[in-house]
C-alpha positions, -999 to 999 in steps of 0.1 A, spaced: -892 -629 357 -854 -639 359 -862 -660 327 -879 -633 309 -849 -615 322 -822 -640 311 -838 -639 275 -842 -604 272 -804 -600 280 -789 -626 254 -810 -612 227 -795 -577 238 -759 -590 239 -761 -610 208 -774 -574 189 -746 -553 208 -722 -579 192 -736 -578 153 -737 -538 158 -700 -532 181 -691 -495 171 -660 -494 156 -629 -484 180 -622 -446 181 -579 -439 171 -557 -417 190 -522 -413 181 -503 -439 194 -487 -420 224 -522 -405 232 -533 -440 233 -504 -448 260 -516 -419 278 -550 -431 281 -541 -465 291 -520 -453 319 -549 -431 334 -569 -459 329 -549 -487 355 -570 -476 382 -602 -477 367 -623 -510 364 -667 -513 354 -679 -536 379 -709 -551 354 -732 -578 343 -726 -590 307 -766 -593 293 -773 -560 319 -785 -531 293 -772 -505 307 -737 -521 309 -737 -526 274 -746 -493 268 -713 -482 291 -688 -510 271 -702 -494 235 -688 -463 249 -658 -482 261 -650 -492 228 -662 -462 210 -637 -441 228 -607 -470 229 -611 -476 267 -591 -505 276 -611 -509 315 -612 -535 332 -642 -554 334 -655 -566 366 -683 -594 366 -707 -589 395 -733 -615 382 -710 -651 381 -680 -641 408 -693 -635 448 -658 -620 455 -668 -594 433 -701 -585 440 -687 -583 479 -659 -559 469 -687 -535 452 -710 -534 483 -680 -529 503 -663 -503 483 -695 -488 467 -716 -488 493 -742 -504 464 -742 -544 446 -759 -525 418 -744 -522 385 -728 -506 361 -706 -490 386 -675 -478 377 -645 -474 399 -622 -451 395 -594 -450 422 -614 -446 451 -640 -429 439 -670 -450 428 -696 -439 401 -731 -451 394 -757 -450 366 -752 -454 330 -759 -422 317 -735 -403 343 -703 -428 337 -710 -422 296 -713 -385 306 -677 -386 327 -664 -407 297 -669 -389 269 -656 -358 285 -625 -371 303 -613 -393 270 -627 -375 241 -620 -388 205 
């Protein structure tokens, strides 16, 4: 399974990087804006995970600089998002102290807080 798994995932991540969206443009204080708002967020994620790709498409479709978190390679990590998150499932994204699960609801939260 966790080789099925691990293929499944590179073939996923090797399409999401031949078909990247293009980055979204805000004016350039818009953008500063953005970036500001964004210093307390980070997407605690998996690289080959599906439904992380489908969040970091939307990342890059709306100019979202997050930062990404890698729960999969770095135990440090994955500790902070069972501590703070209550859950070592992923995507999760953190957002001050407030910590938000599921793809389709961070995509959702997203598109309506940083429209293009």
């Amino acid at each position: 399974m966790k080789l099925l798994r691990y293929i499944i995932g590179n073939i996923l991540t090797f399409i999401n990087f031949l078909t990247q969206p293009k980055r979204g443009q805000r004016s350039e204080s818009e953008q500063k804006e953005v970036e500001q708002q964004l210093k307390t967020y980070s997407l605690y994620q998996f690289n080959a995970c599906p439904f992380c790709i489908k969040v970091r498409r939307v990342m890059r479709k709306l100019n979202l600089p997050i930062e990404l978190k890698n729960a999969n390679t770095d135990e440090n990590i994955k500790e902070e998002l069972l501590a703070g998150g209550g859950s070592p499932k992923v995507p999760c994204l953190r957002i001050g102290d407030k910590w938000m699960y599921e793809s389709d609801d961070i995509v959702k939260y997203l598109e309506e807080k940083f429209p293009i």
